[in-house]
N, C-alpha and C positions, 0 to 999 in steps of 0.2 A: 624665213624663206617661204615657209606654208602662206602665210600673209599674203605677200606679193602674188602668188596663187591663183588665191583667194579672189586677190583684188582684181586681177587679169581677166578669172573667167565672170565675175561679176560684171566687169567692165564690158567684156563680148555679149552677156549674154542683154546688159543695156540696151545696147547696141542696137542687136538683131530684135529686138523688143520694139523700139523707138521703128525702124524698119518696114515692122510688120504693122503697127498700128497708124503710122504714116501711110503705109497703101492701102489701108481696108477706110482712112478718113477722106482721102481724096477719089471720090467720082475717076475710072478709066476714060468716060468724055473728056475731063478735064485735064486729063496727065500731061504732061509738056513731052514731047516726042525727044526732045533732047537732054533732058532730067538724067542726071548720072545717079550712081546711089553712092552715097561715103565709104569709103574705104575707111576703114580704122584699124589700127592694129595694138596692141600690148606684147611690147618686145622686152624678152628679160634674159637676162645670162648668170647661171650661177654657178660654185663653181671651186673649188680648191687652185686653179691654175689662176683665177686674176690676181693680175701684178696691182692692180691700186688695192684693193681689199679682199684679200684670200679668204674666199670662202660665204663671205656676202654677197648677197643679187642684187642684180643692175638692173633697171629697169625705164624705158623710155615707151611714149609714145609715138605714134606717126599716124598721120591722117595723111592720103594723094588727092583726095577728090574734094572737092575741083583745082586746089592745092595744094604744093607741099605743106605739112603740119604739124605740130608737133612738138614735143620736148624732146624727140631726136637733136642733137646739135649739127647733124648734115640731111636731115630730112632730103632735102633737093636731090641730094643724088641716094639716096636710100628710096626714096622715090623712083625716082630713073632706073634703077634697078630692078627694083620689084615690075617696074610698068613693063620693062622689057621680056619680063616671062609672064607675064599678066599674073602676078602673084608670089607663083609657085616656087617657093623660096627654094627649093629643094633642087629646084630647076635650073638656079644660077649658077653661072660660067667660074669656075674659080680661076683665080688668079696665078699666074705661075712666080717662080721664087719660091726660096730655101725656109724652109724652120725647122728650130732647133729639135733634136730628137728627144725628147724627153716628155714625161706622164705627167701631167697634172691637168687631169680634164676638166674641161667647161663645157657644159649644157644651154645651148642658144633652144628659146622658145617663143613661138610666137601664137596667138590666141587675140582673132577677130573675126572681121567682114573684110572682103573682098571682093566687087562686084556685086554685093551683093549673096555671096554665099560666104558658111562659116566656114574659119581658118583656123586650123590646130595643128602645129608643126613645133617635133620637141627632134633637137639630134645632139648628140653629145661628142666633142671632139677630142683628140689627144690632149691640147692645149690650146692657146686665146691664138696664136699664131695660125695653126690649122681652121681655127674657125674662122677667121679672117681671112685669111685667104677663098676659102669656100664662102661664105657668105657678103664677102664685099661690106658695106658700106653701111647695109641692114643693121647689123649687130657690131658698129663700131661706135661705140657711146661709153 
């Protein structure tokens, strides 16, 4: 589990790396006024309540900018999601409908760039149910 971690915040910290030394090599005369920056993210879920594999972490990529990307398997609307709170996972609308009452938490995380600023969002829910519903589409992989 530490691995995947590991590899997530190496992944961010690439990232915002690639970023910073992409705007100090390109001249401001020359910036393109409509140049977006990459969205990247390392989304992972770990967890005694997954029902494919109890207690091993899941972990997916997703890139938005300029489009959907990723080893998400619904990137497009994990996308759409994210764009609609410009990010802020914390911020999305959850879902209504019933799950079941019971403990066995999972811990959704997510560690990158967004716009251009870094992302570090850990929440831990009762079960994979609850975080689905809270997190939509994001952390359904």
């Amino acid at each position: 589990m530490r691995t995947h971690k590991a590899l997530a915040t190496t992944l961010a910290t690439a990232v915002a790396a690639t970023l910073s030394l992409w705007a100090l090599a390109v001249p401001q005369a020359q910036a393109v006024p409509m140049l977006q920056e990459p969205d990247a993210l390392v989304l992972t879920v770990s967890g005694p309540g997954l029902t494919a594999s109890p207690g091993v972490e899941q972990a997916a990529t997703l890139s938005c900018t300029p489009t959907a990307a990723g080893d998400h398997p619904d990137a497009a609307s994990a996308c759409s999601a994210l764009l609609g709170v410009d990010g802020d996972i914390a911020a999305l609308p959850a879902a209504k409908g019933i799950c079941p009452d019971f403990y066995l938490p999972v811990t959704a995380e997510a560690i990158g760039v967004w716009n251009g600023q870094q992302v570090s969002f850990q929440q831990t829910y009762p079960n994979t149910c609850m975080m689905l519903r809270a997190t939509g589409a994001v952390f359904n992989f």
